[in-house]
MIRO-698133 format. One record per atom (N, C-alpha, C, O): x, y, z; residue number from 1; atom name; residue in one letter. Coordinates in pm, whole numbers, plus 32768, in hexadecimal, padded with zeros to 4 digits. Each point is the difference from the previous one (the first is absolute). Layout:
N
[pt [X,Y,Z],NUM,CA,a],
...
REM end
This chain:
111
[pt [7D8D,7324,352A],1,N,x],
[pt [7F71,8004,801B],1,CA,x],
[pt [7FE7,8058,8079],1,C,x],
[pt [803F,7FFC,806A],1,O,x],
[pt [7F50,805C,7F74],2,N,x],
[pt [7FEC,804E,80A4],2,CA,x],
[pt [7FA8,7FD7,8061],2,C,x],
[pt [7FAF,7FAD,7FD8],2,O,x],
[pt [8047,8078,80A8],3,N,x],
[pt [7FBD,7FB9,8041],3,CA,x],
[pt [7F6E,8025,7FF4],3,C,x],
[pt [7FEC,8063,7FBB],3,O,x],
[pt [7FC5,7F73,806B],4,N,x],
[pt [7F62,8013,7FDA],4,CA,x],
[pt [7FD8,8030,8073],4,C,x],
[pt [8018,7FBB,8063],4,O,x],
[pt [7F9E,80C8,7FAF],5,N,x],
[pt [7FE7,8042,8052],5,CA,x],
[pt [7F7F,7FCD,8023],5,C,x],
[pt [7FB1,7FCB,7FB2],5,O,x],
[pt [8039,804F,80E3],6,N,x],
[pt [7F66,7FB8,802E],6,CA,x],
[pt [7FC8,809A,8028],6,C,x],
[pt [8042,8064,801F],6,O,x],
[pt [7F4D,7F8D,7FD9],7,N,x],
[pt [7FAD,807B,8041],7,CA,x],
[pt [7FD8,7FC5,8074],7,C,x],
[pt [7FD5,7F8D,800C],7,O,x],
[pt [8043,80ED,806F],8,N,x],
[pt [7FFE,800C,80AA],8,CA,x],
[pt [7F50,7FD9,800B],8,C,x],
[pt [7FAF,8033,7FB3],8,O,x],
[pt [8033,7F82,80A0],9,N,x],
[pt [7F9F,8002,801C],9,CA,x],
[pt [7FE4,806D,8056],9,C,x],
[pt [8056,8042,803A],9,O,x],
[pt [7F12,7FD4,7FCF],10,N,x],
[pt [7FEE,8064,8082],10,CA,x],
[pt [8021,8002,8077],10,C,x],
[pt [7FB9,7FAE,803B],10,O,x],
[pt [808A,8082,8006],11,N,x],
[pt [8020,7FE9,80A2],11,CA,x],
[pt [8094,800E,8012],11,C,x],
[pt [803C,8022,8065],11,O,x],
[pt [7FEF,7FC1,7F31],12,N,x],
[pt [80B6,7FC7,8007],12,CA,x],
[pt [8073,8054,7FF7],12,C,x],
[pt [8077,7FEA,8016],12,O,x],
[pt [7F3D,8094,7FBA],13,N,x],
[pt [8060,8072,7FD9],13,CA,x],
[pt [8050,8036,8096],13,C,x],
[pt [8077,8013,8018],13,O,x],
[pt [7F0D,7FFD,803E],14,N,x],
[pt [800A,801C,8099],14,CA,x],
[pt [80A5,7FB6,804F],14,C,x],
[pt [8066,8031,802F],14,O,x],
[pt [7F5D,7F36,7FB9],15,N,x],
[pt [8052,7FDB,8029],15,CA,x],
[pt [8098,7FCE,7FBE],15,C,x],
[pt [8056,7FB8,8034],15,O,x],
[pt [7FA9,8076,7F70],16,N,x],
[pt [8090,7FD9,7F75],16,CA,x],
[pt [8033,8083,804A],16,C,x],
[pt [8072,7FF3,802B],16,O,x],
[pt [7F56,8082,7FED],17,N,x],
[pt [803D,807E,8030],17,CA,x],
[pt [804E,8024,809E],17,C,x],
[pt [804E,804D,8039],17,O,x],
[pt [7F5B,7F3B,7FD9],18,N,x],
[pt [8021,800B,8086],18,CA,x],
[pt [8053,7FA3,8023],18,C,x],
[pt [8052,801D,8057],18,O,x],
[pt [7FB0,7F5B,7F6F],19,N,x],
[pt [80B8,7F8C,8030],19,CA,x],
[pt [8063,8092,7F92],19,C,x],
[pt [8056,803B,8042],19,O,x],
[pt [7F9C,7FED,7F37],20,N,x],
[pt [804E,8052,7FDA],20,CA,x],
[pt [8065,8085,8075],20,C,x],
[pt [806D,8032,7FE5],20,O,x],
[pt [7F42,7FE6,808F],21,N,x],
[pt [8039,804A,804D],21,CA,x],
[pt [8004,7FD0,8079],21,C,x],
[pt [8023,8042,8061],21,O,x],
[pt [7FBF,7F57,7FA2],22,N,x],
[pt [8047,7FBE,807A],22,CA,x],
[pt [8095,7FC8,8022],22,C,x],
[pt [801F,7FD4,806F],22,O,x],
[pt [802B,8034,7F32],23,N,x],
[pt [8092,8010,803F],23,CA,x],
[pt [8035,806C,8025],23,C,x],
[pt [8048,8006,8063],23,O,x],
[pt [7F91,8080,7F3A],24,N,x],
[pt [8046,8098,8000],24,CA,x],
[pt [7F80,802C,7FC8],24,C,x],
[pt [7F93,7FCB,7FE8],24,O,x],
[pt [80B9,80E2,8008],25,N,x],
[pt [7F98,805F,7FDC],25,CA,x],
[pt [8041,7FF7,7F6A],25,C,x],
[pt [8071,7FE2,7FD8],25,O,x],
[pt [7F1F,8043,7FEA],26,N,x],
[pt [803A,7FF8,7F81],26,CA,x],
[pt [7F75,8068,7FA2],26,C,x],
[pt [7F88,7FF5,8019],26,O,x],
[pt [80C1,807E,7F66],27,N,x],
[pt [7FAC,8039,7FDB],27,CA,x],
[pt [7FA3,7FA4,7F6D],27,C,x],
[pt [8017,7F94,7FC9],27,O,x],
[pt [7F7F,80D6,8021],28,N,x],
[pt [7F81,7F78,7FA8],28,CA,x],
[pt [8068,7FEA,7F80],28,C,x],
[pt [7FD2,7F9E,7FC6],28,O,x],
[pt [8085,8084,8004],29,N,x],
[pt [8044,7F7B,7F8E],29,CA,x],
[pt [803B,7F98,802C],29,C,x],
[pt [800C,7F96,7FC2],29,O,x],
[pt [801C,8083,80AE],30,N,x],
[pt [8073,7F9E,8040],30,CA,x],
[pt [7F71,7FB7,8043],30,C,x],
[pt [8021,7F8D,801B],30,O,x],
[pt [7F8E,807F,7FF9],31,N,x],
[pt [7F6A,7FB6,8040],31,CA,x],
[pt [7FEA,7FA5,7F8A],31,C,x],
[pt [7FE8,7F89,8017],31,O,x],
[pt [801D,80A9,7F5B],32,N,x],
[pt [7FDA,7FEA,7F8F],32,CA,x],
[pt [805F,7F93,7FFB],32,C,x],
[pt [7FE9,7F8A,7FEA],32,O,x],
[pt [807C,80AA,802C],33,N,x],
[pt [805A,7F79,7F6A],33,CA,x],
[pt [8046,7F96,80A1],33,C,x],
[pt [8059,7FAC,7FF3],33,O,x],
[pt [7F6A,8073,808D],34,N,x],
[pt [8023,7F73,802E],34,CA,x],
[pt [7F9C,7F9A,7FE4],34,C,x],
[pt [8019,7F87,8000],34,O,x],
[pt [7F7B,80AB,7FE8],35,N,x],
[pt [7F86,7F87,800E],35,CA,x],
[pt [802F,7FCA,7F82],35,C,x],
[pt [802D,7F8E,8005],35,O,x],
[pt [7FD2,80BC,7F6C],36,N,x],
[pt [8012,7FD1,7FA2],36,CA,x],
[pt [8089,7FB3,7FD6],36,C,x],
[pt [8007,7FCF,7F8F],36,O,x],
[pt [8078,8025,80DD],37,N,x],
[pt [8076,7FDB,7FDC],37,CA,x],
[pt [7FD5,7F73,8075],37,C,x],
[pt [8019,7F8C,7FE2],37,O,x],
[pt [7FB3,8092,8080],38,N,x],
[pt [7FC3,7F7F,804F],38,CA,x],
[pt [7F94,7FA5,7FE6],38,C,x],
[pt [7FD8,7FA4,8048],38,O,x],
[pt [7FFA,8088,7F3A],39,N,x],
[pt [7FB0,7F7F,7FC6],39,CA,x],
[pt [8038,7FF6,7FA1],39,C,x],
[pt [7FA5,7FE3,7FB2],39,O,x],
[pt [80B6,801F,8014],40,N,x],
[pt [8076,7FD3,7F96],40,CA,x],
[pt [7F8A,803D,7F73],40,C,x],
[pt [7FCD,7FBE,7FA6],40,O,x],
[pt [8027,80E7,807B],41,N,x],
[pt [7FAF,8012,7F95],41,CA,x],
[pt [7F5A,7FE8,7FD1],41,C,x],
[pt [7FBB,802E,7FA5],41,O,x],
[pt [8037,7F9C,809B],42,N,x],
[pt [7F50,7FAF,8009],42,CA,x],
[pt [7FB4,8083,8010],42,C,x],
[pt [7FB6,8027,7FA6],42,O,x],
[pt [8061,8036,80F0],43,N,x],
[pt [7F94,8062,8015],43,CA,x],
[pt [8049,8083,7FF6],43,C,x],
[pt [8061,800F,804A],43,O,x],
[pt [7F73,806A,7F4F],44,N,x],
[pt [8007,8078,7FFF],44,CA,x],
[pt [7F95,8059,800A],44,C,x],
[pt [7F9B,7FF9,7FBA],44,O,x],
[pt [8087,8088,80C7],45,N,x],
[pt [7FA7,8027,8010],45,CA,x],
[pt [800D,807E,7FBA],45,C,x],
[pt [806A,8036,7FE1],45,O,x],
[pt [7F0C,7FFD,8004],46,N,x],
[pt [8005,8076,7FF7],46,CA,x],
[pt [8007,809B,8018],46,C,x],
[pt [7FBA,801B,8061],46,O,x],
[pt [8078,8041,7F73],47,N,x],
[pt [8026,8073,806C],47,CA,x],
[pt [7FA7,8033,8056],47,C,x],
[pt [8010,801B,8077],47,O,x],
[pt [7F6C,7FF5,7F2B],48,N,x],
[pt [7F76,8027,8043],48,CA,x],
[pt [7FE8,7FBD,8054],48,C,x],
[pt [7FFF,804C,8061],48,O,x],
[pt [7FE1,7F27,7FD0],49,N,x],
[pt [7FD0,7FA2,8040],49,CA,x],
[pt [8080,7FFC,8099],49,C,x],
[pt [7FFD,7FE3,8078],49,O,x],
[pt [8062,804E,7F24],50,N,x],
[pt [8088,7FE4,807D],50,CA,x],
[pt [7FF9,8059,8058],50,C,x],
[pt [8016,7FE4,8076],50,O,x],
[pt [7FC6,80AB,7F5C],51,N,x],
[pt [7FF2,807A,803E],51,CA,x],
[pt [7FA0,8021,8061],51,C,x],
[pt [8013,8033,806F],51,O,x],
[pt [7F66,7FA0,7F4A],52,N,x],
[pt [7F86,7FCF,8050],52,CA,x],
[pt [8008,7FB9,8088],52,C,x],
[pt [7FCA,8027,8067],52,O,x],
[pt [808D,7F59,7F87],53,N,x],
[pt [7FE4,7FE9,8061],53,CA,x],
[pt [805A,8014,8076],53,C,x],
[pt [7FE2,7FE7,8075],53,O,x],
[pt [809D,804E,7F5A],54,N,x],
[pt [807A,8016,805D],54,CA,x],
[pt [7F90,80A6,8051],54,C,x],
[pt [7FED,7FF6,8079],54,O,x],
[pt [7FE3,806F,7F4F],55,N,x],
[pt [7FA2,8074,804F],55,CA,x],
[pt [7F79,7F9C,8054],55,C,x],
[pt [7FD6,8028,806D],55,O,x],
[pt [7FF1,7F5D,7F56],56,N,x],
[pt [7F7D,7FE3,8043],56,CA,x],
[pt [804D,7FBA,8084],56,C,x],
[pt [7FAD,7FDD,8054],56,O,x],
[pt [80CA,800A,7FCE],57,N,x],
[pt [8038,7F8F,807C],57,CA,x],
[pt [8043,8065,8031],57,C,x],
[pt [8019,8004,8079],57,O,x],
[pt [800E,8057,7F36],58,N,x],
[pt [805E,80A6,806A],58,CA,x],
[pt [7F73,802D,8076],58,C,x],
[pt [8011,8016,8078],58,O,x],
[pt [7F4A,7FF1,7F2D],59,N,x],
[pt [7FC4,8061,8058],59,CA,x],
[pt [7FDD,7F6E,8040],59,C,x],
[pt [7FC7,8031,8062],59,O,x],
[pt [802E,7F49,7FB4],60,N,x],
[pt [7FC9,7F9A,806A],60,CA,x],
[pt [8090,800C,8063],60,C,x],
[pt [7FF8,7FC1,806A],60,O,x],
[pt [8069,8077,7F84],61,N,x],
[pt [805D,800A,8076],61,CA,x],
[pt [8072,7F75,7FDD],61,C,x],
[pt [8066,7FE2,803F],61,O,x],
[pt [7F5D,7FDA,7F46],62,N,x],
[pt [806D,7FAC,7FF9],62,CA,x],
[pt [8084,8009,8000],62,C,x],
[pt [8055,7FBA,8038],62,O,x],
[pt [7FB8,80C9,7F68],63,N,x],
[pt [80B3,8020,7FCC],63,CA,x],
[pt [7FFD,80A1,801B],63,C,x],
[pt [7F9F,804B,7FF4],63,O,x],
[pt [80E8,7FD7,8033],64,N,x],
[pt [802C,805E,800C],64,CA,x],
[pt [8032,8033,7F6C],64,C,x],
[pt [8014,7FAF,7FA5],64,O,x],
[pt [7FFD,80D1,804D],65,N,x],
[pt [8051,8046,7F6C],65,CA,x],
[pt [8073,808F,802E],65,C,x],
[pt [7FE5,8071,8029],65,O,x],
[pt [80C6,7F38,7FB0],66,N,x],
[pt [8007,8098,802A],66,CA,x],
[pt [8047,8024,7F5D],66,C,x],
[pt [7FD8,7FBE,7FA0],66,O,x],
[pt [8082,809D,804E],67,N,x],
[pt [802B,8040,7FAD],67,CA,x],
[pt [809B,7FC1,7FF2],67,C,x],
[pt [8048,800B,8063],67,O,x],
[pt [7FE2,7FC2,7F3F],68,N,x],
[pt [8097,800A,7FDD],68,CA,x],
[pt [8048,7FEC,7F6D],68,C,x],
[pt [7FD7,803D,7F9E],68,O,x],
[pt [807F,7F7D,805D],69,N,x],
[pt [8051,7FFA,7F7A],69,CA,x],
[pt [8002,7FA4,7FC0],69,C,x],
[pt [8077,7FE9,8014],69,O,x],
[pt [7F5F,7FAE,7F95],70,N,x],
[pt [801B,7FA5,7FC2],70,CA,x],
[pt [8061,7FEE,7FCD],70,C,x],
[pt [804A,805F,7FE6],70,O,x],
[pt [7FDA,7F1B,7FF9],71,N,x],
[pt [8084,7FAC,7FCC],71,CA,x],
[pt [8043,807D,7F65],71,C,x],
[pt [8078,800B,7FE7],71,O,x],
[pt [7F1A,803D,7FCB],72,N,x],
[pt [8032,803D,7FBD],72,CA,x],
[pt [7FFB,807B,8033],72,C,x],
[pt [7FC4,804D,7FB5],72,O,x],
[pt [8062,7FE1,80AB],73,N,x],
[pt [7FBF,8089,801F],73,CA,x],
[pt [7FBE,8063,7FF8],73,C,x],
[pt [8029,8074,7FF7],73,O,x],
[pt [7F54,7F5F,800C],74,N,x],
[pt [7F87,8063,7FFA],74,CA,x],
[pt [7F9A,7FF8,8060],74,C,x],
[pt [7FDD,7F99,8039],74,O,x],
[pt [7FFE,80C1,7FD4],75,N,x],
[pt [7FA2,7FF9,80B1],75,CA,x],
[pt [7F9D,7FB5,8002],75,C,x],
[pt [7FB0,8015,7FA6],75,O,x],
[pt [8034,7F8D,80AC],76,N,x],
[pt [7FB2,7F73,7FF0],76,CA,x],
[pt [7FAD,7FF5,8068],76,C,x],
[pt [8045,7FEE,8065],76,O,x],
[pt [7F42,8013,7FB5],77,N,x],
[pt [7FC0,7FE1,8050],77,CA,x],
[pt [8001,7F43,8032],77,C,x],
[pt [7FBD,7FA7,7FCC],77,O,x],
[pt [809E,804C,809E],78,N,x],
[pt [8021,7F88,8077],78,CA,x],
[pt [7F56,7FF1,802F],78,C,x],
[pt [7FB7,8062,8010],78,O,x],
[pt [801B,7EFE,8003],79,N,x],
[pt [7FBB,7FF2,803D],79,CA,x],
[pt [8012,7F87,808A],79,C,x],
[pt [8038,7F99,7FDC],79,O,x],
[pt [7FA5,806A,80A2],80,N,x],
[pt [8026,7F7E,8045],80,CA,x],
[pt [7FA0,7FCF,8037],80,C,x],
[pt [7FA1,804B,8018],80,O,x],
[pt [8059,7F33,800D],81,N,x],
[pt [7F79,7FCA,8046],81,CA,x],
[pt [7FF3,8041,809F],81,C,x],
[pt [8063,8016,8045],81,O,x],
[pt [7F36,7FFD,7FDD],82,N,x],
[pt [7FF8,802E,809F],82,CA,x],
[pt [7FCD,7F88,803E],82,C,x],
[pt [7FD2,7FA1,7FBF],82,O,x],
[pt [8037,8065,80CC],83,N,x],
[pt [7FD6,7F54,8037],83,CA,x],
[pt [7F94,7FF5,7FF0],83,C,x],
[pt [7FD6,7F8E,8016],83,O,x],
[pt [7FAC,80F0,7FB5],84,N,x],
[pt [7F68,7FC7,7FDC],84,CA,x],
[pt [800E,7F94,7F8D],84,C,x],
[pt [7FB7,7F9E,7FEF],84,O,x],
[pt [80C9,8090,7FB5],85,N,x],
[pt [8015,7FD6,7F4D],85,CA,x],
[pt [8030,7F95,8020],85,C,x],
[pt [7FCB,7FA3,7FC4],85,O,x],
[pt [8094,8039,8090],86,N,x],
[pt [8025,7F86,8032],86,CA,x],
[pt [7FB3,7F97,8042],86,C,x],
[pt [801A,7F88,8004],86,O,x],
[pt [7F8C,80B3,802C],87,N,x],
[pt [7F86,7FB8,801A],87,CA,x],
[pt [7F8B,7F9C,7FAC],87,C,x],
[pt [7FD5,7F8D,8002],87,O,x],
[pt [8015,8116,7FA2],88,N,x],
[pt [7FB3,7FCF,7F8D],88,CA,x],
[pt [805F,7F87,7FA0],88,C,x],
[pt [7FB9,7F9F,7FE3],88,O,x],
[pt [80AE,8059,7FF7],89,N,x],
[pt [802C,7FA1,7FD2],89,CA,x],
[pt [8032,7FA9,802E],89,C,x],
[pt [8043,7FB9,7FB5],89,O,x],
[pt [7FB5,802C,80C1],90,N,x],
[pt [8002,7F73,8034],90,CA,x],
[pt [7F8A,7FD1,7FFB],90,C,x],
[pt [7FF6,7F8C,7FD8],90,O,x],
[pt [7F9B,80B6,804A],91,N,x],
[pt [7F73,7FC2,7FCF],91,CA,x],
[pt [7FE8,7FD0,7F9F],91,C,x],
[pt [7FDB,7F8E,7FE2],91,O,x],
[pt [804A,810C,7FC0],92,N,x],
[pt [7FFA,7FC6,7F76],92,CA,x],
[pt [8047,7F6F,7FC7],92,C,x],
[pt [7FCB,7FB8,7FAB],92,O,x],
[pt [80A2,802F,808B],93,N,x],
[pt [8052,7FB7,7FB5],93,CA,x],
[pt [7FC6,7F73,8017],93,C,x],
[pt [7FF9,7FA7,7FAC],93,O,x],
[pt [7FD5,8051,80F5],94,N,x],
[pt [7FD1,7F6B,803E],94,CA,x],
[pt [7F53,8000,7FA0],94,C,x],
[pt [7FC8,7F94,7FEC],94,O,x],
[pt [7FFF,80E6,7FE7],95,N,x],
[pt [7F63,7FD5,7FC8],95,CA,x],
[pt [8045,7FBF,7F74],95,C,x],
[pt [7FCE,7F95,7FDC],95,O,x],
[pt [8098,809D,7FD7],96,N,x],
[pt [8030,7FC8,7F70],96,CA,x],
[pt [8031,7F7E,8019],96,C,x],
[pt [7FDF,7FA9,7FAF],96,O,x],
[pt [8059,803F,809C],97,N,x],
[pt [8045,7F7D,803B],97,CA,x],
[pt [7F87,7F89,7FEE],97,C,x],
[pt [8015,7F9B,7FBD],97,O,x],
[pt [7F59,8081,8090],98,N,x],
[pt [7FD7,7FC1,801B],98,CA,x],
[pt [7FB8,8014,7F69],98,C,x],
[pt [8024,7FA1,7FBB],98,O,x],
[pt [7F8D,80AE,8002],99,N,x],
[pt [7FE5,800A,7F8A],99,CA,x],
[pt [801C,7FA4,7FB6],99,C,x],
[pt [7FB1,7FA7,7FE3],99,O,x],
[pt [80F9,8065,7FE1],100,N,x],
[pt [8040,7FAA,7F99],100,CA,x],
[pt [7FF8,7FA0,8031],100,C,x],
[pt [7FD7,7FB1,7FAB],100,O,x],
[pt [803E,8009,80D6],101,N,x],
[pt [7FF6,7F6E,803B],101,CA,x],
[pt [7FA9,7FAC,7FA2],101,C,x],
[pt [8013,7FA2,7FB2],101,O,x],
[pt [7F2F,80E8,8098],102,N,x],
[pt [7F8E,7F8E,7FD2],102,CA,x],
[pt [8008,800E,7F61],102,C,x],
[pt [7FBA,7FA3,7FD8],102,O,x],
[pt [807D,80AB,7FAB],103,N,x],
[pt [7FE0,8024,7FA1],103,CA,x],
[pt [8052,7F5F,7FC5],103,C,x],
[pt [7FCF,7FB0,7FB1],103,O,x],
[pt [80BB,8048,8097],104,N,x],
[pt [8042,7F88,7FE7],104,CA,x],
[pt [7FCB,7F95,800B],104,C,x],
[pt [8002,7FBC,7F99],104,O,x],
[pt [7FC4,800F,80D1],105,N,x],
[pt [7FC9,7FA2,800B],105,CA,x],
[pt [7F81,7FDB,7FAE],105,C,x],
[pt [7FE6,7F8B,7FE4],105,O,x],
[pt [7FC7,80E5,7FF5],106,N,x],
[pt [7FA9,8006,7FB3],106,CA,x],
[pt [8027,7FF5,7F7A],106,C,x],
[pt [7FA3,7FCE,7FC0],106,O,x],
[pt [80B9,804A,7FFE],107,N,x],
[pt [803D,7FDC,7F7E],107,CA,x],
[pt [8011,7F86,7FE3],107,C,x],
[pt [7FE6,7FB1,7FA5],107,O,x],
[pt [8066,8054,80F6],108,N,x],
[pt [8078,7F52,7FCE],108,CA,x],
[pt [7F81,7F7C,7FF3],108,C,x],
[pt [8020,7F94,7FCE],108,O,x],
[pt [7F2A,808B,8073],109,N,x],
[pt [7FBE,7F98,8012],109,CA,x],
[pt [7FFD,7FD2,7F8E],109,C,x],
[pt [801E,803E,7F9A],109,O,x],
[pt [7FA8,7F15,8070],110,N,x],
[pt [7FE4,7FE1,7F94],110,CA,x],
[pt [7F34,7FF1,7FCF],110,C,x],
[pt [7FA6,8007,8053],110,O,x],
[pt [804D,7FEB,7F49],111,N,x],
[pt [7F75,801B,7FC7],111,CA,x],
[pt [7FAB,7FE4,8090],111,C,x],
[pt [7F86,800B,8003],111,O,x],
REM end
């Protein structure tokens, strides 16, 4: 059975991109298939949307881009968080935090 893919709400792409490059630099497939190998399959993004937003957080100063080689060797555009990007996703991560909290609690009520 495969896993059932959820569609990203608005807002989330930002930050799925941004814990994605917060250990290393890594170019947009390898951006791609951690989110999607770290939700055991649940969220895949798309190239357009991936591309989009890895250029809209390059020009806010979030991530840096330089030039190198990928795992199969072909010239790969590397992206890394800068401490603005590191910034933004610690924010980000504590507004989702608190988000899912109330969304939880709001589920789990009863009638």
């Amino acid at each position: 059975m495969s896993p059932k893919h959820m569609n990203l709400l608005q807002g989330t792409l930002d930050v799925l991109v941004l814990k994605a490059l917060a250990a290393e630099p890594r170019h947009g497939y390898a951006v791609a298939e951690w989110i999607r190998r770290t939700s055991d399959g649940s969220l895949e993004i798309e190239d357009g949307a991936l591309y989009t937003s890895l250029h809209r957080m390059a020009k806010r100063g979030w991530l840096s881009a330089t030039w190198g080689v990928s795992e199969n060797n072909r010239r790969a555009k590397y992206y890394a968080l800068s401490d603005a990007g590191r910034q933004a996703l610690s924010e980000a991560a504590a507004e989702w935090t608190r988000y899912s909290g109330a969304m939880a609690k709001v589920l789990a009520a009863g009638r």
